[in-house]
C-alpha positions in Angstrom: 83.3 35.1 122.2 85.6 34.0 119.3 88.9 34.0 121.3 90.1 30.8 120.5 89.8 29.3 116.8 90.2 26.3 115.8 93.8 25.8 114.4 94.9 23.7 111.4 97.2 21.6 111.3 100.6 22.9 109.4 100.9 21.0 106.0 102.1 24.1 103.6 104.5 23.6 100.9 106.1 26.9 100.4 106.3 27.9 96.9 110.3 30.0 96.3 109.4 32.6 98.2 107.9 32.9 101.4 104.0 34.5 101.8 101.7 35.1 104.5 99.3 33.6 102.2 95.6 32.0 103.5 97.1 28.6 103.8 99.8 29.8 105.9 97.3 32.1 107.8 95.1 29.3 108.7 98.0 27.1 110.1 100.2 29.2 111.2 99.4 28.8 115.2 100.3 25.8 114.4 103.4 25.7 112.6 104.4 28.7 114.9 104.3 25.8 117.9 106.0 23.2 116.0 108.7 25.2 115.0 109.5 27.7 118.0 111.5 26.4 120.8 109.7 27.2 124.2 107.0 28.4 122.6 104.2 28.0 125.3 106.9 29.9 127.8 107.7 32.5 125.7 104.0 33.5 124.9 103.2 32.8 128.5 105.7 35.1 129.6 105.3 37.9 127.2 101.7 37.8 128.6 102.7 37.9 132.1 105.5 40.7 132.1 102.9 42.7 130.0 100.7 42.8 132.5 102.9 43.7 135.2 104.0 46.5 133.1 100.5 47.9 132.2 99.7 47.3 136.2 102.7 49.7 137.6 101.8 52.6 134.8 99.5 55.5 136.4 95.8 54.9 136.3 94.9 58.4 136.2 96.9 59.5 133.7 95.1 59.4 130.2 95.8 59.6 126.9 93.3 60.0 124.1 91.7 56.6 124.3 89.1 55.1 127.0 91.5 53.5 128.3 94.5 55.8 129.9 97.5 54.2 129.1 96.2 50.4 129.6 96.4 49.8 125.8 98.5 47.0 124.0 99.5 47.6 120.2 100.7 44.3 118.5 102.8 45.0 115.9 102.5 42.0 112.9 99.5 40.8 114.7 98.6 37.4 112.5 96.3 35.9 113.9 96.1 37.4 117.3 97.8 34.9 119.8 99.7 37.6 121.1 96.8 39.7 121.9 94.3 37.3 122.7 95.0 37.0 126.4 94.7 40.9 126.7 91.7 41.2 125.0 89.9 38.9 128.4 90.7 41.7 130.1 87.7 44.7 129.1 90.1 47.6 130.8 92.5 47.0 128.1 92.5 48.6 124.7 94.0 46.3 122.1 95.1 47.1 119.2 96.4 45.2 116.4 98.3 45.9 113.0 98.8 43.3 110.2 99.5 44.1 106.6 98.7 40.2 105.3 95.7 40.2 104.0 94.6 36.5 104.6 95.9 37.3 108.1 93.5 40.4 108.4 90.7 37.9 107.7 92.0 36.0 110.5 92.0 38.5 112.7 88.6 40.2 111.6 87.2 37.1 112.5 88.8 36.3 115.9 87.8 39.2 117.7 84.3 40.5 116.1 83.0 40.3 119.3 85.6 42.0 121.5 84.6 45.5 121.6 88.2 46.3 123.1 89.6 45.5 119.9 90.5 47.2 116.7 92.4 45.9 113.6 94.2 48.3 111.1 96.2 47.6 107.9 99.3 49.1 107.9 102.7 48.9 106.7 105.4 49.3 109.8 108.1 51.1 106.8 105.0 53.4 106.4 104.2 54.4 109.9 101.4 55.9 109.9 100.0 54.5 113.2 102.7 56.2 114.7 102.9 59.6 112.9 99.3 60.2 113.0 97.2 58.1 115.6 94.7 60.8 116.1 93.3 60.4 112.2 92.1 57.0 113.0 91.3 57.5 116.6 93.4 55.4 118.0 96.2 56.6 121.1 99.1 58.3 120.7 101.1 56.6 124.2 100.7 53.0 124.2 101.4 51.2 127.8 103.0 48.2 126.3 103.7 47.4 122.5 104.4 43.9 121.3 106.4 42.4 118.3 106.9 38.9 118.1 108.8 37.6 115.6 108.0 40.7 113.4 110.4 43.3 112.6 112.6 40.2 111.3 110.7 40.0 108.1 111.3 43.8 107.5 114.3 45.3 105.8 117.8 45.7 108.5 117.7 49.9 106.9 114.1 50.3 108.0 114.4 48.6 111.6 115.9 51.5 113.6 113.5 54.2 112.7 110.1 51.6 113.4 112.7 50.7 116.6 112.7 54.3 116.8 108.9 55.0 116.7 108.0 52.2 118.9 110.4 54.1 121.4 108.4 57.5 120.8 105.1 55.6 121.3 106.0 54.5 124.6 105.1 56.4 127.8 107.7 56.9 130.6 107.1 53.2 132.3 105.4 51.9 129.3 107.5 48.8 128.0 108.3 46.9 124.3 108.3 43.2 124.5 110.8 42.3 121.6 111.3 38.6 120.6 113.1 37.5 116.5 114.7 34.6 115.8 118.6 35.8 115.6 122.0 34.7 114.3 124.3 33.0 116.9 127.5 35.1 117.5 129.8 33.5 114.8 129.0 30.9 111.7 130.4 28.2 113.7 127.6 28.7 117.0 125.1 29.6 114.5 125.6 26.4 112.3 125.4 24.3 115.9 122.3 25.9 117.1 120.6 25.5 113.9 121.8 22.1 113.2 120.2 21.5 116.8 116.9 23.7 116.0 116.5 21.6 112.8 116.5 18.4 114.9 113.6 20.5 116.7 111.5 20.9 114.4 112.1 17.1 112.6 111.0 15.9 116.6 107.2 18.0 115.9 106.9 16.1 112.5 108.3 18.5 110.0 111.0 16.2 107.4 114.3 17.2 106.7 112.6 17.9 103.1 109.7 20.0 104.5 112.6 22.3 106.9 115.3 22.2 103.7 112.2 24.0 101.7 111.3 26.3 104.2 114.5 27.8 104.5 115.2 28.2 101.2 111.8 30.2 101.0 112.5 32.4 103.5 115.5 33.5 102.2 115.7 37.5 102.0 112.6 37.3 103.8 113.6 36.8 107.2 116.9 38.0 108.1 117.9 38.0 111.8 120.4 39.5 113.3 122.5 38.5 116.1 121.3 39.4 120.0 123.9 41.6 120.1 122.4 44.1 117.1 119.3 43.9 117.9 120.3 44.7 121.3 122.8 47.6 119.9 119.4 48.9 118.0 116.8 48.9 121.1 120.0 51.1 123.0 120.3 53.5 119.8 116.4 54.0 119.5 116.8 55.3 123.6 116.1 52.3 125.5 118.0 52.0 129.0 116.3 49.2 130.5 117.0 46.2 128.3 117.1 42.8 129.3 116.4 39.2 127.6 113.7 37.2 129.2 113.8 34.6 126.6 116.4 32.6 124.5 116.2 29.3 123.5 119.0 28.4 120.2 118.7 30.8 118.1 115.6 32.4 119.4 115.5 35.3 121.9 112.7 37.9 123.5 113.2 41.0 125.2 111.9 43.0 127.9 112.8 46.9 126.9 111.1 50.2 129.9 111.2 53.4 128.8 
């Protein structure tokens, strides 16, 4: 089963602005760990609290897949790392959306043999998934939905109505694990925890040069926010139980029940 596929190693030179191009797609696992802080924890953990959410939720209740409401949606799948350890799991229905091509291909590729798993292009500022499941067959409840380090590369005026549809997709119990890289809470913490971010990333082999270009490619690309917006946004969209399971510098994930 093609679960686990071989990574390349990150050695992209970003061009002015930042693309999910095939280069980046066939490195990025890589130049995700390099340039994450806790990365292994925070995928470990998304994993783990997922499942004890998709555990509590009601077996017998069912939605319109196979699979009741024991059904993960990754939102900005990539490559599937998010997803992967799910997919082990054959009473899980996973589902993944990606609108990079090159990461589609990826994607396609990684799980041909799961039969647990279906890929679909879609743009999250055109909802479709979430406005009409049933034409595609897939659920309308998902028991757990997923965006890692996602909604940050949409724009700030869409990201309270996808907020808002993730809510609405979400059964009573069912759960969003959130995670973005955010702003710290003032320019003079935000300058410290990226100066200390940078040194990071310059430990796991990146030059100064290589980070200097980055950032200035991802430029109106990615554009956090700071904890407490994104936090202000999950309560807006009608989330009660929020809390952060993750944050490392100017990195945070969090745990949202419906």
């Amino acid at each position: 089963m093609k679960d686990e596929p071989k990574v390349r190693e990150d050695t992209h030179v970003p061009g002015d602005k930042w693309e999910f191009n095939q280069d980046v797609a066939q490195s990025f696992d890589n130049m995700l760990s390099r340039s994450i802080p806790s990365y292994d924890m925070m995928r470990s953990l998304t994993y783990q609290l997922g499942m004890d959410v998709l555990n509590a939720l009601p077996r017998a209740e069912q939605n319109r897949s196979n699979f009741g409401l024991r059904t993960v949606l990754d939102l900005g799948a990539s490559r599937g790392e998010a997803l992967a350890p799910f997919t082990k799991d054959p009473t899980i229905g996973c589902y993944a959306i990606e609108i990079s091509e090159p990461m589609l291909t990826e994607l396609d590729d990684r799980f041909i043999e799961n039969r647990n798993v279906e890929v679909y292009r879609d743009d999250l500022r055109q909802p479709h998934i979430f406005q009409c499941p049933q034409t595609i067959g897939w659920p309308e409840k998902h028991g757990l939905i997923l965006s890692i380090l996602t909604i940050q590369f949409t724009p700030i005026e869409y990201r309270l109505e996808i907020i808002q549809n993730i809510y609405d997709a979400l059964p009573v119990g069912g759960a969003f694990i959130f995670v973005e890289k955010i702003l710290g809470s003032g320019s003079r913490l935000n300058k410290l925890f990226v100066g200390e971010y940078h040194k990071m990333k310059h430990s796991n082999g990146y030059s100064y040069e290589d980070i200097d270009r980055k950032k200035a490619s991802l430029e109106g690309v990615l554009v956090p926010q700071t904890a407490r917006a994104n936090e202000e946004m999950l309560t807006l969209a009608g989330f009660k139980n929020i809390d952060c399971f993750y944050r490392h510098l100017n990195f945070a994930g969090w745990v949202c029940i419906k």
